[in-house]
VOLUMVEX-263895 format. One record per residue (C-alpha): residue in one letter; x negated, y negated, z. Coordinates in steps of 0.02 Angstrom, whole numbers. Example, Ala and Ser with C-alpha at 12.3 -4.5 7.8 and 13.67 -1.06 7.14 Angstrom:
# residues 2
<"A" <-615 225 390>>
<"S" <-684 53 357>>
This chain:
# residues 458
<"X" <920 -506 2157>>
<"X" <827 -650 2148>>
<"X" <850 -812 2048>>
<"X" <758 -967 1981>>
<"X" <926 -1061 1979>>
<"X" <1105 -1032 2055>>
<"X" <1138 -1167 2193>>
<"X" <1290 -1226 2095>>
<"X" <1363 -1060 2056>>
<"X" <1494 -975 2184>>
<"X" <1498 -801 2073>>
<"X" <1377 -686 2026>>
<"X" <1325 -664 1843>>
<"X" <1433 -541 1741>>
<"X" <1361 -368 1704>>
<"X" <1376 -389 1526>>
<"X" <1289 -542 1519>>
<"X" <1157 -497 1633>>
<"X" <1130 -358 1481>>
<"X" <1149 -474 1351>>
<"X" <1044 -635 1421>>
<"X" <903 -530 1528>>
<"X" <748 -569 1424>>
<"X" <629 -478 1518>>
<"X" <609 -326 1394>>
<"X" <534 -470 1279>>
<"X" <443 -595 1368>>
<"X" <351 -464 1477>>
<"X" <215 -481 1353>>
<"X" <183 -649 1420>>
<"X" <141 -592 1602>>
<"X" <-38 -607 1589>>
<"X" <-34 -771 1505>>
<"X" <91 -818 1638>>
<"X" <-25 -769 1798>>
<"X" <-137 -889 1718>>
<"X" <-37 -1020 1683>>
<"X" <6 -1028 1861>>
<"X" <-165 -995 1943>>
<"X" <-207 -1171 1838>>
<"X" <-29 -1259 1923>>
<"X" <-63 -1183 2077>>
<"X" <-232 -1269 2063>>
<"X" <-154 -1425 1986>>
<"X" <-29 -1455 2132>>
<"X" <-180 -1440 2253>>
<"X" <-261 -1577 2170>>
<"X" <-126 -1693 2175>>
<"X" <-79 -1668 2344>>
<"X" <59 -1571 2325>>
<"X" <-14 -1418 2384>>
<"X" <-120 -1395 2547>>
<"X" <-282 -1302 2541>>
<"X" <-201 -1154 2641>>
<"X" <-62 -1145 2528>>
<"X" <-174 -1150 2372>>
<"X" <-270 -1024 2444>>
<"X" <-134 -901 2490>>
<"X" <-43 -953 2321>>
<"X" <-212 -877 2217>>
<"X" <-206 -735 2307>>
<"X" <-59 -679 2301>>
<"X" <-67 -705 2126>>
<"X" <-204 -599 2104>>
<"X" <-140 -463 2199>>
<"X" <26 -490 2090>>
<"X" <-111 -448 1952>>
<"X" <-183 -287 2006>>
<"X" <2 -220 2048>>
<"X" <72 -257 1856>>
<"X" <-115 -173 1801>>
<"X" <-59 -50 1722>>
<"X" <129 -51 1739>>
<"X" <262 -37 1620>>
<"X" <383 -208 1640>>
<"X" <544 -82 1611>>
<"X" <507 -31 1806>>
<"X" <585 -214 1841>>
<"X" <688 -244 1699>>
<"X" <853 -215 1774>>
<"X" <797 -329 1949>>
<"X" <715 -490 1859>>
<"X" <784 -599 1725>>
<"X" <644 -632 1656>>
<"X" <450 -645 1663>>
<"X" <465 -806 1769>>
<"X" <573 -751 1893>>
<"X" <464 -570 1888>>
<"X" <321 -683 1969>>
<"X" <396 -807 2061>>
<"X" <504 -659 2159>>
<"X" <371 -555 2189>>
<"X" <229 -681 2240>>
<"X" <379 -740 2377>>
<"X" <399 -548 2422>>
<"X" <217 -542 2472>>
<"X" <159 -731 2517>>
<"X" <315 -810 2595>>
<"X" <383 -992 2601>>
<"X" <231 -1050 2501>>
<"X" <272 -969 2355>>
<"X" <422 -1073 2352>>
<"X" <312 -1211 2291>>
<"X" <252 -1140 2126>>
<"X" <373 -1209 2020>>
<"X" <354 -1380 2075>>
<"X" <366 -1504 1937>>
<"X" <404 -1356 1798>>
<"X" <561 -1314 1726>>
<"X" <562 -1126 1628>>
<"X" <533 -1216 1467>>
<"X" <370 -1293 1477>>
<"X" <313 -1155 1554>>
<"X" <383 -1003 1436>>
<"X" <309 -1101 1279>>
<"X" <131 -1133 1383>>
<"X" <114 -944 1401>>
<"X" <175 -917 1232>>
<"X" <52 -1051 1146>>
<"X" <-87 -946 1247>>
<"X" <-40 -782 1242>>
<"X" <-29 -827 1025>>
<"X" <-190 -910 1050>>
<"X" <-295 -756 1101>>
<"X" <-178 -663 961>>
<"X" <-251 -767 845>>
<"X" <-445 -721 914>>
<"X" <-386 -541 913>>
<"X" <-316 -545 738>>
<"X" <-439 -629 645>>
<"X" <-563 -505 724>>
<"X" <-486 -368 666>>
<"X" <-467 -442 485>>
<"X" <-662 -460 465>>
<"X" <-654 -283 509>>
<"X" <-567 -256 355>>
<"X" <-662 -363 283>>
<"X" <-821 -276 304>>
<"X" <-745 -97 281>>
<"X" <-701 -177 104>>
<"X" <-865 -200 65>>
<"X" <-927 -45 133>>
<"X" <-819 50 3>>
<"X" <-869 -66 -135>>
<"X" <-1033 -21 -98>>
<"X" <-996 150 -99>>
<"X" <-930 131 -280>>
<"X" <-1085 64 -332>>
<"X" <-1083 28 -519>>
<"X" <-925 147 -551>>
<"X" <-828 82 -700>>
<"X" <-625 82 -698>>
<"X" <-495 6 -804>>
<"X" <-437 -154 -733>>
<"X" <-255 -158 -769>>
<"X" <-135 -316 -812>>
<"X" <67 -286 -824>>
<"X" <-4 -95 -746>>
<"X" <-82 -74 -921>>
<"X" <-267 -38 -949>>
<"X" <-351 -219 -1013>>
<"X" <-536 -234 -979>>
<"X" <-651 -138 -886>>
<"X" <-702 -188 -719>>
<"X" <-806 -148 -576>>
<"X" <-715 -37 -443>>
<"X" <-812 -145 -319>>
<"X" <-764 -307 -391>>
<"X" <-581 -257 -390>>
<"X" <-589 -222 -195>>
<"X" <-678 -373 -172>>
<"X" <-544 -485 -244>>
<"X" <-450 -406 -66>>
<"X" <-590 -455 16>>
<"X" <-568 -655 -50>>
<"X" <-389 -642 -4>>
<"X" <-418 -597 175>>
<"X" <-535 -715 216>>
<"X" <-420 -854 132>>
<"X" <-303 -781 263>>
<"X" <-425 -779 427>>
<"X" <-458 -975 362>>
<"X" <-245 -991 371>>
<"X" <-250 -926 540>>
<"X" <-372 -1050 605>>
<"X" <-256 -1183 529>>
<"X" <-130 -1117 621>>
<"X" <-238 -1115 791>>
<"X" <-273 -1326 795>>
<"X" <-82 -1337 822>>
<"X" <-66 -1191 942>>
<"X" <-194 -1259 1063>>
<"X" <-69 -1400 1119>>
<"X" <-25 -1380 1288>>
<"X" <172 -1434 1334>>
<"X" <141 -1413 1523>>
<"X" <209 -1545 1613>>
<"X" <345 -1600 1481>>
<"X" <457 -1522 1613>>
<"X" <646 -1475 1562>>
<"X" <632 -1604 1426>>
<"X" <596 -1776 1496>>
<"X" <432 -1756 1587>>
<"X" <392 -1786 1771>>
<"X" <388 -1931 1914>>
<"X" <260 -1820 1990>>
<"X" <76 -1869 1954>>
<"X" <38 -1713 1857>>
<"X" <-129 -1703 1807>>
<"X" <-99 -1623 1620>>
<"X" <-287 -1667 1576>>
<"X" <-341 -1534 1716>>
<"X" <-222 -1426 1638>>
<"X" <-291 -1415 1474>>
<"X" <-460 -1402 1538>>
<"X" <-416 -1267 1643>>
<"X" <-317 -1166 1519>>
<"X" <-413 -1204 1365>>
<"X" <-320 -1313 1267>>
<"X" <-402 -1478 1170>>
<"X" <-256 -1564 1155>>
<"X" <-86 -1637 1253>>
<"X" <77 -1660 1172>>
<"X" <116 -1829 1141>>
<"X" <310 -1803 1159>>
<"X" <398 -1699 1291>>
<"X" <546 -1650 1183>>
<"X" <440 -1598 1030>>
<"X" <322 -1492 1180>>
<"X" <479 -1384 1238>>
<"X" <579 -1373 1080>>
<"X" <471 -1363 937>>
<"X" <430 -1198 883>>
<"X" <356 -1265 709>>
<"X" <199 -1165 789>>
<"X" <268 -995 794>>
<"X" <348 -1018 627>>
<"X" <186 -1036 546>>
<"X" <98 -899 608>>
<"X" <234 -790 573>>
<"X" <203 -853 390>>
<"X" <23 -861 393>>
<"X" <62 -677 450>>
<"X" <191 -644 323>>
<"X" <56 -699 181>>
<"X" <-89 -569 239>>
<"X" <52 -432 246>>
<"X" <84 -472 82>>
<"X" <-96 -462 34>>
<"X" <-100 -301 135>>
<"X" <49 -218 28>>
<"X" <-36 -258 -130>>
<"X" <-185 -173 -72>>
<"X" <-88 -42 -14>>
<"X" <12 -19 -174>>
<"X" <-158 -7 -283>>
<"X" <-214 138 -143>>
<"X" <-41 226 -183>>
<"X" <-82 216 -360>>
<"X" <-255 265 -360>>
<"X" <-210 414 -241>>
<"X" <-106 483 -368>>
<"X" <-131 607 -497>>
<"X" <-102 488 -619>>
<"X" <-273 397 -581>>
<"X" <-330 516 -460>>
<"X" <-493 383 -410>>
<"X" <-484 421 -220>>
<"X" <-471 564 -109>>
<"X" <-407 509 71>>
<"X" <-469 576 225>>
<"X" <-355 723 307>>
<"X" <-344 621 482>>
<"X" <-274 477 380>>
<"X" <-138 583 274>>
<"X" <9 671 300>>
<"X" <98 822 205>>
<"X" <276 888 167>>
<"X" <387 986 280>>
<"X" <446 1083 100>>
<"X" <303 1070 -3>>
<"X" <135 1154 52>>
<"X" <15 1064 -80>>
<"X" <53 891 -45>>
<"X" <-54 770 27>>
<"X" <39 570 44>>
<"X" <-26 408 74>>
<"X" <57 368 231>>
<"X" <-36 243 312>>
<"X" <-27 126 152>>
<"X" <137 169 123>>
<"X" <213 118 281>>
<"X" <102 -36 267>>
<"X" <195 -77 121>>
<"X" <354 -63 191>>
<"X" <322 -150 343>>
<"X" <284 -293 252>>
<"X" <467 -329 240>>
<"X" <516 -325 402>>
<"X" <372 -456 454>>
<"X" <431 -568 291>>
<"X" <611 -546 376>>
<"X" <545 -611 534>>
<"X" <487 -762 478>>
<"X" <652 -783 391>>
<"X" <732 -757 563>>
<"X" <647 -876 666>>
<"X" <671 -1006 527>>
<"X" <872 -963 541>>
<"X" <891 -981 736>>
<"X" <797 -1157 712>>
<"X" <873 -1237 583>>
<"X" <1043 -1297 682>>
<"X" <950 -1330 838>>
<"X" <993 -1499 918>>
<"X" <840 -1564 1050>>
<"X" <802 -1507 1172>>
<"X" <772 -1341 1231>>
<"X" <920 -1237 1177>>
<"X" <934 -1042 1249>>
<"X" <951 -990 1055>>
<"X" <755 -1017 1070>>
<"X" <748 -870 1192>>
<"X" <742 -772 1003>>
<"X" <581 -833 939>>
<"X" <476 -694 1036>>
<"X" <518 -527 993>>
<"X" <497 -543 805>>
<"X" <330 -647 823>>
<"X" <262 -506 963>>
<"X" <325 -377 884>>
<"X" <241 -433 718>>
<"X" <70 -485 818>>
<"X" <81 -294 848>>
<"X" <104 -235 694>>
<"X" <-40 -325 604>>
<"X" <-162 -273 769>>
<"X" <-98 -94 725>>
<"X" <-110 -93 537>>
<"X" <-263 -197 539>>
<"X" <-355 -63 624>>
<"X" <-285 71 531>>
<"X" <-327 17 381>>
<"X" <-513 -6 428>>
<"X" <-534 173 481>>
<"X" <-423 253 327>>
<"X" <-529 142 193>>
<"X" <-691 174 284>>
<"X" <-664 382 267>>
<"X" <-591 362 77>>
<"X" <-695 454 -42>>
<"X" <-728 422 -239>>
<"X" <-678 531 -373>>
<"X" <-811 449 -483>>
<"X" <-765 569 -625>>
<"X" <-613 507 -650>>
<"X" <-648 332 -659>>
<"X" <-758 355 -786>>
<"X" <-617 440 -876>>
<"X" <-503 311 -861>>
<"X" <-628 184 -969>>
<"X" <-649 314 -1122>>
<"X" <-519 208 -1200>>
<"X" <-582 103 -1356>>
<"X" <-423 -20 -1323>>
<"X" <-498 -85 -1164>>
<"X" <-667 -157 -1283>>
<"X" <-543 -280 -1399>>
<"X" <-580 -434 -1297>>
<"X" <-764 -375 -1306>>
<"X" <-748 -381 -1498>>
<"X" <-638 -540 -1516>>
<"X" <-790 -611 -1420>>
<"X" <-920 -522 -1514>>
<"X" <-829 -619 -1688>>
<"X" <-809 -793 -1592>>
<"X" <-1006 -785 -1564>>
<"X" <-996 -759 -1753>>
<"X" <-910 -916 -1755>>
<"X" <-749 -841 -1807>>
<"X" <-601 -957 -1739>>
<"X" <-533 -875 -1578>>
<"X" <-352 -868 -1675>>
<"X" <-421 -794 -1817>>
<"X" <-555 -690 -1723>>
<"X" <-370 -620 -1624>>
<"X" <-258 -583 -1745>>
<"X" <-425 -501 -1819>>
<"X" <-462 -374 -1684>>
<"X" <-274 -346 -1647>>
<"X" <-249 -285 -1827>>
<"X" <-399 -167 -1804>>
<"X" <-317 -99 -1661>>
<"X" <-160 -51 -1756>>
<"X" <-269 16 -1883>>
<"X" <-334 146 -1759>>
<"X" <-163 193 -1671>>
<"X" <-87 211 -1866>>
<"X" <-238 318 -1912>>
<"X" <-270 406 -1749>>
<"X" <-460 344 -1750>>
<"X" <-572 275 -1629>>
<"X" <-632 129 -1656>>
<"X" <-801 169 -1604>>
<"X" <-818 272 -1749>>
<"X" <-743 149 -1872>>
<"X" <-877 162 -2011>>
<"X" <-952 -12 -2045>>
<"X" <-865 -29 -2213>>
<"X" <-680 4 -2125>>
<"X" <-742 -154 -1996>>
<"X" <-779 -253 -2163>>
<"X" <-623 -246 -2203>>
<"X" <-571 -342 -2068>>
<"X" <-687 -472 -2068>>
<"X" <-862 -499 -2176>>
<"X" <-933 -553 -1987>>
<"X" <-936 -369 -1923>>
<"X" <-1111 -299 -1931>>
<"X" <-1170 -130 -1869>>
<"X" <-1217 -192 -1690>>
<"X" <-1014 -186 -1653>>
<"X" <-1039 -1 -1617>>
<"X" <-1121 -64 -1464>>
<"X" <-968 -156 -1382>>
<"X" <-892 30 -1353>>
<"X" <-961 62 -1166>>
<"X" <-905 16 -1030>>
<"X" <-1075 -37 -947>>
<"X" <-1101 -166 -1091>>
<"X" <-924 -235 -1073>>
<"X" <-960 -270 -890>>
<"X" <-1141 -346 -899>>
<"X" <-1092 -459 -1049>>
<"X" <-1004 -564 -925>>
<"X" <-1093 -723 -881>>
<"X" <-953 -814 -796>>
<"X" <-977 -852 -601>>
<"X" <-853 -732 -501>>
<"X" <-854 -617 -658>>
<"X" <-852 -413 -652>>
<"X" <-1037 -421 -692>>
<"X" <-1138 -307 -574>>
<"X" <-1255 -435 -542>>
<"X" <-1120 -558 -489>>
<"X" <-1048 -407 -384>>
<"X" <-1226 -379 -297>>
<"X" <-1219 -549 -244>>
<"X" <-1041 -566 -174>>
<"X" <-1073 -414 -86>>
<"X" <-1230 -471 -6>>
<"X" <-1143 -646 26>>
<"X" <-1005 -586 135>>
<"X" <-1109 -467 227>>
<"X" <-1196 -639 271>>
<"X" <-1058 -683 312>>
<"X" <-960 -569 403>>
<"X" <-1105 -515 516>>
C-alpha cells in the first residue's frame, strides 16, 4: 500500500485506524474535480520550471488515462488499498507513468488541495442545483396555469380566511425558490476562491504561479490568507444553509401537497408513477414523494448543524476534524439534485379536482373581509366596520343562516350603511377581482406574474 506520507514512521498503521481514518468512501466524489485540479498543477509546475516538457507531457497523459479507467467505476473497488482520493491518484498515475509522477505533489500539501477540489466540485453543484430549481420553477407555473382561474380557500392558522387563486398560492413557491437560486449565487462569489498554493498552511518558497491557477480552473479570485484558504470552511457552511432554507421551502410545499391530496380537501389527484400504496390496505394511494421530502428536510437542517459543531472548537490551521465537512454537504448536494427532480416530474403529472375547489369556497365566512371592506368604502371606521361584520357572523352561526341570504332588513340591523348590493360580495370570483393591490390574488395580477417568470425562467 501506498502512501502520501510515512518517512518518519517505523510501523505500519493499525487496522482499526486504517477503518476509522480511511476517507476514501467520502472524498471519492471529488475525483473528477481532483484530475483537474492536477492537470492545471501539472501545467503550473511546467511553467515555472519545475517540470520538463517530457514530464508534463507524460504527467497529462497519464492523467487522462487515470480518467478513462475511474469512467465508470465504483471508488469501493479501491477503498480498502488507498487512503484517500489523493493518494487514489497519485498511486495510480506512479503505477502507470513512473518516477515522474513523483513530482505531482510538488509544492502541495493534502489541504490546499482537498479544499481546491471541494470549492470546485461545490462550484459546478451550485450550476447543477440552481438548474434544477428553475425546473421547479417552471413546472410551478405550468400547474398554475393548469388551474387557470380555479378558486380555493386560502387558509391562515389551517383555517379557511379568504379566497384565493390556486395559481397564486403555487406561485408564492415559485417567489420562494427563486429567492433561494438568488442565495445560492451569494453563496457562489465566496466559493470561487481558489486556496491552491496556500500549501500545508504557510504558503510556498516555490514561485507558484496561483494567477495561472485560477485562470485555468475557473476561479476569479485568490485567497488573501493561507490559513483562512485551508481552514476555513465558512463556505461549505453556507451552502449547507442556503440548502437547509430551500428544503425548508420544499417541506412546506410538500406539506400543502399532503394536505391537498387528502380526502379532506381532495384538490389533487397524483399521478400513479409518482405514488405508492399499502402492503394491508388495497384502496390507498400516499403521497410519498412529498412526504419523504418533508422528512428529509431534517436530516439536511441536521447537517448544517453538524458542520457548524465540528468547527466551532477548531484552532488554525488545518485540523483532521475537518476531514467531516464532506459527507453531510455531498450527501445533501444529492439529496436536493434528487428531490429537485422529483418534484418537477410528480407536480408536472398532478391533476385538478376542480370540483372540489370550488366546494371548498361555498363558505359565506371566507367573504367577511370582503364586507368589512365593502362598509369601510362606506366610510364606516375599520374598528367599527370589524366588530360590525364579526357580529353578523355570529348572527349566522347562532341562527344557522347564510349570510348571503340575510334579507336586507336583518343587514340593517347591523349597520344603516348596508344596501342591497352586499348580496354581491358572496362569490368567490368577486372576492378575488376586487383586489387592486400589486402581488394580490387578483387574476389579472396572476396573468402577469405568470407571464413574468416565464420571461424569466426561459
Amino acid at each position: 500500500m501506498k502512501k502520501l506520507w510515512g518517512g518518519r514512521f517505523k510501523k505500519e498503521m493499525h487496522p482499526l485506524l486504517k477503518c476509522f481514518s480511511y476517507s476514501l468512501a467520502t472524498d471519492g466524489a471529488l475525483l473528477e474535480s481532483e484530475l483537474s485540479v492536477n492537470r492545471a498543477w501539472v501545467k503550473m509546475l511546467g511553467r515555472i520550471k519545475l517540470l520538463t516538457g517530457r514530464e508534463v507531457s507524460a504527467l497529462l497523459k497519464g492523467l487522462g488515462a487515470l480518467s478513462r479507467e475511474f469512467s465508470g467505476k465504483a471508488v469501493c473497488e479501491y477503498l480498502k488499498d488507498y487512503e484517500d482520493v489523493h493518494t487514489l491518484i497519485q498511486s495510480k498515475l506512479e503505477d502507470r507513468i513512473g518516477k515522474a509522477a513523483k513530482k505531482l505533489h510538488t509544492g502541495r500539501s493534502r489541504n490546499d488541495l482537498v479544499v481546491t477540489s471541494m470549492r470546485l466540485y461545490i462550484k459546478e453543484k451550485i450550476k447543477s442545483i440552481n438548474g434544477r430549481l428553475a425546473g421547479l420553477e417552471r413546472a410551478l407555473i405550468s400547474l398554475s396555469e393548469k388551474a387557470g382561474g380555479a378558486v380555493i380557500a386560502g387558509m391562515t392558522h389551517l383555517r379557511k380566511a379568504q379566497p384565493v387563486l390556486m395559481a397564486h398560492h403555487l406561485l408564492a413557491y415559485v417567489e420562494m425558490l427563486e429567492e433561494d437560486r438568488a442565495r445560492l449565487g451569494d453563496v457562489l462569489k465566496r466559493v470561487d476562491v481558489l486556496p491552491l498554493g496556500s500549501a500545508a498552511l504557510a504558503g510556498s518558497s516555490l514561485p507558484l504561479d496561483q494567477s495561472f491557477l485560477a485562470r485555468e480552473l475557473g476561479f476569479s479570485k485568490i485567497v488573501s490568507n493561507s490559513l483562512a484558504g485551508v481552514s476555513d470552511r465558512a463556505f461549505l457552511t453556507e451552502l449547507l444553509s442556503v440548502l437547509a432554507i430551500l428544503w425548508m421551502h420544499l417541506s412546506r410545499l410538500s406539506e400543502d401537497f399532503i394536505l391537498w391530496n387528502s380526502e379532506n380537501f381532495g384538490y389533487i389527484e397524483l399521478d400513479d408513477a409518482f405514488a405508492t400504496g399499502s402492503s394491508l390496505m388495497p384502496q390507498k394511494k400516499n403521497p410519498d414523494v412529498f412526504e419523504l421530502i418533508r422528512g428529509r428536510s431534517g436530516v439536511v437542517f441536521g447537517q448544517l448543524q453538524a458542520l457548524l459543531t465540528v468547527q466551532k472548537g477548531l484552532p488554525l490551521a488545518y485540523n483532521r476534524d475537518l476531514q467531516e465537512d464532506k459527507p453531510g454537504a455531498f450527501d445533501a448536494v444529492r439529496k436536493t439534485e434528487a428531490a429537485l427532480e422529483l418534484l418537477a416530474l410528480t407536480l408536472g403529472s398532478t391533476a385538478f379536482n376542480f370540483q372540489r375547489m370550488k366546494s371548498s369556497v361555498d363558505d359565506d365566512a371566507l367573504f367577511a373581509t370582503d364586507v368589512l371592506e365593502y362598509l369601510v368604502r362606506k366610510k364606516v371606521p375599520f374598528t367599527e366596520a370589524h366588530e360590525t361584520v364579526g357580529k353578523a357572523v355570529r348572527y349566522a352561526q347562532e341562527t344557522g343562516k347564510r349570510m348571503s341570504d340575510f334579507a336586507i332588513q336583518e343587514w340593517k340591523r347591523f349597520s344603516k350603511a348596508f344596501g342591497q348590493d352586499v348580496r354581491q360580495l358572496f362569490r368567490a370570483e368577486v372576492s378575488v377581482n376586487a383586489k387592486k393591490t400589486i402581488g394580490s390574488t387578483n387574476p389579472s395580477q396572476v396573468k402577469k406574474q405568470i407571464q413574468r417568470w416565464k420571461k424569466i425562467l426561459k
